[in-house]
C-alpha positions in Angstrom: 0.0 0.0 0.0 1.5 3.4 -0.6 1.1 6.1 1.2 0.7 9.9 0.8 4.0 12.1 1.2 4.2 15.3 3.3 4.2 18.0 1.4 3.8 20.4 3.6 7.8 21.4 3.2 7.5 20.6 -0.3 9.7 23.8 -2.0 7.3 23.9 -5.4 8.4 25.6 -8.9 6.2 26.9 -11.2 6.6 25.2 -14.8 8.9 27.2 -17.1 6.2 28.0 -19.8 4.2 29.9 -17.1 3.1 33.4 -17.4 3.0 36.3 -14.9 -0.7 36.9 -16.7 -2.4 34.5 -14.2 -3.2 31.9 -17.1 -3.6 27.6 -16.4 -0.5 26.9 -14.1 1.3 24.1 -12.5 4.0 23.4 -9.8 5.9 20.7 -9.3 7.8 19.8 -6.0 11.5 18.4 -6.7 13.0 16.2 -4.1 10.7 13.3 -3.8 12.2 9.9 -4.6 10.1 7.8 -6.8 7.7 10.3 -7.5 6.7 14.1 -8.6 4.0 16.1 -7.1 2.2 18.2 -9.5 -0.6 21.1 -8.0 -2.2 23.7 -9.4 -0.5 27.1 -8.8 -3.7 29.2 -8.5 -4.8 26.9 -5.6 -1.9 26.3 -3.7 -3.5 24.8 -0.8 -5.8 22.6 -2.5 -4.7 18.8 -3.3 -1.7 17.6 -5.1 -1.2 14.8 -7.7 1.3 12.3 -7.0 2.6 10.6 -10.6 5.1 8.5 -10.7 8.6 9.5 -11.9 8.5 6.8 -14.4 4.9 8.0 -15.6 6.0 11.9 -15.5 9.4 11.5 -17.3 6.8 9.6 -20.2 4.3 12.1 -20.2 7.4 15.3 -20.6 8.7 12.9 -23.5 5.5 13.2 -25.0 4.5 17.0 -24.9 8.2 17.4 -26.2 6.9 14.9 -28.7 
């Protein structure tokens, strides 16, 4: 069974193709064996997705396509 990480010390980045004009954000946390939690920067406190590394490096490879 897995379990969810703390992420309350998470240190989050905003993705590079963000704009200072508010638009669709996310943030990823770095530092998280195994895994990379993804949230959405305009709700900071709501919940985060947890993807696997394995799952994320795929889905990066593909929007580089």
């Amino acid at each position: 069974m897995q379990h969810t990480p703390e992420l309350s010390t998470a240190r989050w980045r905003k993705s590079s193709y963000s704009n200072t004009n508010g638009g669709e954000c996310i943030e990823i946390a770095d530092h998280f064996p195994g895994i990379v939690p993804v949230r959405d920067s305009k709700t900071p406190n709501g919940p985060a997705l947890v993807i696997p590394t394995t799952a994320w490096t795929a889905f990066v490879q593909t929007l580089k396509g």
